[in-house]
N, C-alpha and C positions, 0 to 999 in steps of 0.2 A: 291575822286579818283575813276575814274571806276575799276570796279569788270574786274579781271586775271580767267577767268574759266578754260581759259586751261593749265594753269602752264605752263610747261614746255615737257608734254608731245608731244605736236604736232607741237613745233618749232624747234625739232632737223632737220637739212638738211638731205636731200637726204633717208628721211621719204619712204617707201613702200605702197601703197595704196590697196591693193589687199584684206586689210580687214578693209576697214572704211567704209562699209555697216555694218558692226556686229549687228547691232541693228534693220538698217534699213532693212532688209535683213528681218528679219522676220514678218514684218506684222502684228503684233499682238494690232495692233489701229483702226481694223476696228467691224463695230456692227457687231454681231454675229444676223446671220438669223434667228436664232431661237425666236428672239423673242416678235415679232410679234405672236407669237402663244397664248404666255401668257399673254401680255401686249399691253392694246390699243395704240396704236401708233398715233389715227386721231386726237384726239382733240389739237385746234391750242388757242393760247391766243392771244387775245390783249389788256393785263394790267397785271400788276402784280398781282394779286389776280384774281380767280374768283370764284363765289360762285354758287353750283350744286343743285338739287332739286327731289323727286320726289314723286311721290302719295304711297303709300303702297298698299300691295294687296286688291280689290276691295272682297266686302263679297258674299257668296256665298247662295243660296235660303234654306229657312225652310218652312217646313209647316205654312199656313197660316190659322189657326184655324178658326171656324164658334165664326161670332160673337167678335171676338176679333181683336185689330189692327192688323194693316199688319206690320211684322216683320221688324225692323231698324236696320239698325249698321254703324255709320258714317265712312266719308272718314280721314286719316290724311295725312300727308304728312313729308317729313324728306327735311333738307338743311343745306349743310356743306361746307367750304370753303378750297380750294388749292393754295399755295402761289408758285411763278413764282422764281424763283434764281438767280444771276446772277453768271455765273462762268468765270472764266479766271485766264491766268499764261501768264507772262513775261518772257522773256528769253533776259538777257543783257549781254555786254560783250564791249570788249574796241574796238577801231577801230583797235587799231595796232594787237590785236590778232589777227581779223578776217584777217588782210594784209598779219603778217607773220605764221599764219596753211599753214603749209607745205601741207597740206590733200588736203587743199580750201575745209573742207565739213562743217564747223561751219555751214554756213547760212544755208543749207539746212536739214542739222540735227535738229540742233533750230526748225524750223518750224513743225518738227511731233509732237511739241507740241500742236499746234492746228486739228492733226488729230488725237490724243488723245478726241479731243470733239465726237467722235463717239463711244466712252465706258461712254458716262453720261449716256443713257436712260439703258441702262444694269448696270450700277451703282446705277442708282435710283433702278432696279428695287428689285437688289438683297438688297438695302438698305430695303427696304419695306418688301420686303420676310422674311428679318430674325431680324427685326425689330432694325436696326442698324444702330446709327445715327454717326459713328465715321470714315465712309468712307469717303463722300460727304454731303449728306443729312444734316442738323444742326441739327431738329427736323422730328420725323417717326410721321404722324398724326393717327389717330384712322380712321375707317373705319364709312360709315354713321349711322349706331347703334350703337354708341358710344363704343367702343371696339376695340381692336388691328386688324388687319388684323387675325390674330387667336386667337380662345379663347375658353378654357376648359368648360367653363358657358354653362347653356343651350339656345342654339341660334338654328333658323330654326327648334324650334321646337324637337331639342335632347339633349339629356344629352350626356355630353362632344362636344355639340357645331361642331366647323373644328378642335380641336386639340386634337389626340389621341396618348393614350400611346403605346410603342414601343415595341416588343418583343425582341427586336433584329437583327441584319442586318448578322449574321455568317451563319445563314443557308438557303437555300430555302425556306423551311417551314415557319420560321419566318416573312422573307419577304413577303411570300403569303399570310398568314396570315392576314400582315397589308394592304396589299396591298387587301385585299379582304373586311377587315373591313372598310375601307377607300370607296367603292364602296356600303356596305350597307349603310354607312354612308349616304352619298350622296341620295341613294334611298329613306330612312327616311325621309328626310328634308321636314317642312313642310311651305307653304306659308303665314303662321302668321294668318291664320283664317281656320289652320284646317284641310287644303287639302293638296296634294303631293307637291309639288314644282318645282319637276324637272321630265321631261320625259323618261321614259324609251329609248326613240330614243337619247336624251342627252346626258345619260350616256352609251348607248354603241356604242356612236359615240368614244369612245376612252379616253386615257391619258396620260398626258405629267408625268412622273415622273422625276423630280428633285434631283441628289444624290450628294453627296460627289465624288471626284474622286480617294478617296481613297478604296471606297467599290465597285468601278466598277465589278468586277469581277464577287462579289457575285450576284451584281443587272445584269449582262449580264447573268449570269447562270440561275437566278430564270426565266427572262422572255425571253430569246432569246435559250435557249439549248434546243434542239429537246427531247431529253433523260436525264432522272438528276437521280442520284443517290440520292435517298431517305432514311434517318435514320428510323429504326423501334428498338422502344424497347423490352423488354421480353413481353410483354404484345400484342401486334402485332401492336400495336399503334403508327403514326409516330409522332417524335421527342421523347423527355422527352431522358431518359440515354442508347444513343444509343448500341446496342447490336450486329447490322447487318443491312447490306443495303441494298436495294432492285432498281432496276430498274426500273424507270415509266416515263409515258408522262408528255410532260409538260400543265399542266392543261388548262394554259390560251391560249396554241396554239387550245387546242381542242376544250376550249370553246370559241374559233376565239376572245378572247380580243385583242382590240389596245390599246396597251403599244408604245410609244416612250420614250425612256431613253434619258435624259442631265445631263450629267459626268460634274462636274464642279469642279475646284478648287478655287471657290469662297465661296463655303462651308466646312466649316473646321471643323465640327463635324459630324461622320462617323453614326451616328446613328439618326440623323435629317435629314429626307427627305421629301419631299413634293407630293403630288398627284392633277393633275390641270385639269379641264377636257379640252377637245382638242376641243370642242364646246358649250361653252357656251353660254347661250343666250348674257349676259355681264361678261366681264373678270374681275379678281379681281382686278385688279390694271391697272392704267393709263400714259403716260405722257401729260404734258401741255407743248407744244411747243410753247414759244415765237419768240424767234430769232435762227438762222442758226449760225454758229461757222461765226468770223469774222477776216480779220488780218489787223492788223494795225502795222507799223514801220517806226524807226527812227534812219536815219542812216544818213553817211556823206554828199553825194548827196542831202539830202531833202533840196527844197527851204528853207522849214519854221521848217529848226531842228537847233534852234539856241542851243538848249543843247546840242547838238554832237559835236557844235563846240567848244561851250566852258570848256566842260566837257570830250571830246572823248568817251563817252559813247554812241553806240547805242543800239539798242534793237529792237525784236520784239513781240507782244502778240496777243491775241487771247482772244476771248470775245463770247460767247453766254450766252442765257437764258434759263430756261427749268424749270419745277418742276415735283412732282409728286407725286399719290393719289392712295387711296383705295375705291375701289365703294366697293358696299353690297358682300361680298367673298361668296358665296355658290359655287362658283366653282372650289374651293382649300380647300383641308385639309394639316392638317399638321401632321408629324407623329414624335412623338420625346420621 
């Protein structure tokens, strides 16, 4: 028997239509811009698998003593592989429903199913972000150093790696704080034989900070409020058991940082946020585009939909491909 989706709700007569946009009316199936800033977007597949590659930092000169060889230190190289996905959803339903909807909007509701296919690469990516395979994603891979997209271990050359402990997100202070360890952080990192890693031009080309939209308020006060009221304890020292507040600039306007905040309700814990830089040489994370969203349907009209006619079942769906990876992260931390 074909599937009844719409009960009984939209074959009462003389139905009102003035609100069967409800859904469609808000728009909220389209990629968000932003994120292109964080996520490669270029790279295109053609297979389901592809496997990436690349040399490690080249060594840098020592003295070459009298008399003694000339100094060695060979090359390696790192190769790790990203699998392509295929995703898609059906949307079925009987003929006679779609005949008698009073609305006539089944068919065209149906179909933002497939423009739903514009929140995969923003699903990958926040899958990968917060290491979470229960969205979309089936499996989150490791990053080409064998390690998560973040990780506490000493990587790039520092202890505690891209993932640092949190002060807390209640006050300015706290937030600057990490937000500022987060940026030594970054300065430390070293090329795996020794040397800086990242440019100073790099790091104060800016960053994307990543929050909860639940702490928005605190994360707009600490970087976008011209004037913040600051905690000083007995001792004159700001934060620790405040006693009185004082009035001050806000640091990072003075010291002309680029901050860009993304409020997001894709993160659900208020004390886990992220710091990406806004110029990376390579970004931490990628998509593999195989195919484009696709619609295919079978309805009463079709030549060749002999199921529709003998089941009155038709249907429409929607099919693309896509996966998604972590290159080497030195351009995210994470703060939790």
């Amino acid at each position: 028997m074909a599937p009844t989706i719409l009960s009984n709700n939209l074959l009462v007569n003389g139905l009102r239509t003035e609100f069967v946009d409800t859904y469609q009316a808000i728009k909220n199936r389209q990629a968000d811009s932003r994120l292109g800033l964080v996520m490669d977007l270029s790279i295109q597949a053609t297979n389901r698998s592809h496997e990436f590659a690349y040399l490690n930092a080249a060594p840098h000169p020592e003295e070459w003593k009298f008399g003694e060889s000339i100094p060695t230190d060979a090359m390696d190289a790192v190769r790790w592989e990203t699998d392509v996905y295929n995703w898609a959803r059906r949307v079925p339903w009987s003929k006679w429903d779609r005949k008698d909807d009073q609305t006539q909007s089944l068919f065209d509701m149906a179909r933002s199913a497939g423009e739903a296919h514009a929140l995969i690469p923003e699903r990958i990516f926040f899958g990968l972000l917060q290491n979470d395979a229960t969205d979309l994603l089936p499996a989150i891979p490791n990053a080409p150093d064998g390690v998560g997209l973040f990780s506490s271990a000493t990587r790039f050359g520092m202890a505690n790696g891209n993932l640092l402990a949190t002060s807390g997100v209640t006050t300015v202070h706290d937030i600057r704080a990490d937000y500022y360890s987060a940026l030594e952080q970054f300065m430390g990192f070293q090329d795996g034989k020794g040397q800086p890693l990242l440019s100073k031009e790099t790091i104060d080309a800016g960053v994307i900070i990543i929050h909860a939209a639940s702490v928005t308020e605190a994360f707009e006060t600490t970087f976008l409020q011209q004037k913040q009221a600051i905690g000083v304890d007995n001792t004159g020292a700001v934060g620790g058991t405040v006693v009185s507040s004082s009035a001050s600039t806000n640091l990072m306007h003075d010291a002309s940082r680029n901050v860009q905040l993304w409020g997001t309700s894709r993160l659900t814990t208020a004390d886990e946020w992220y710091v990406l830089l806004a110029n990376p040489p390579k970004k931490a994370t990628y998509l593999l585009d195989r195919q484009d969203v696709q619609e295919f349907s079978a309805m009463e009209g079709d030549n060749n939909s002999d199921s529709v006619r003998s089941t009155a079942q038709e249907y429409i769906q929607f099919e693309s491909r896509s996966g998604g990876g972590i290159a080497l992260p030195y351009g995210a931390i994470q703060i939790t």
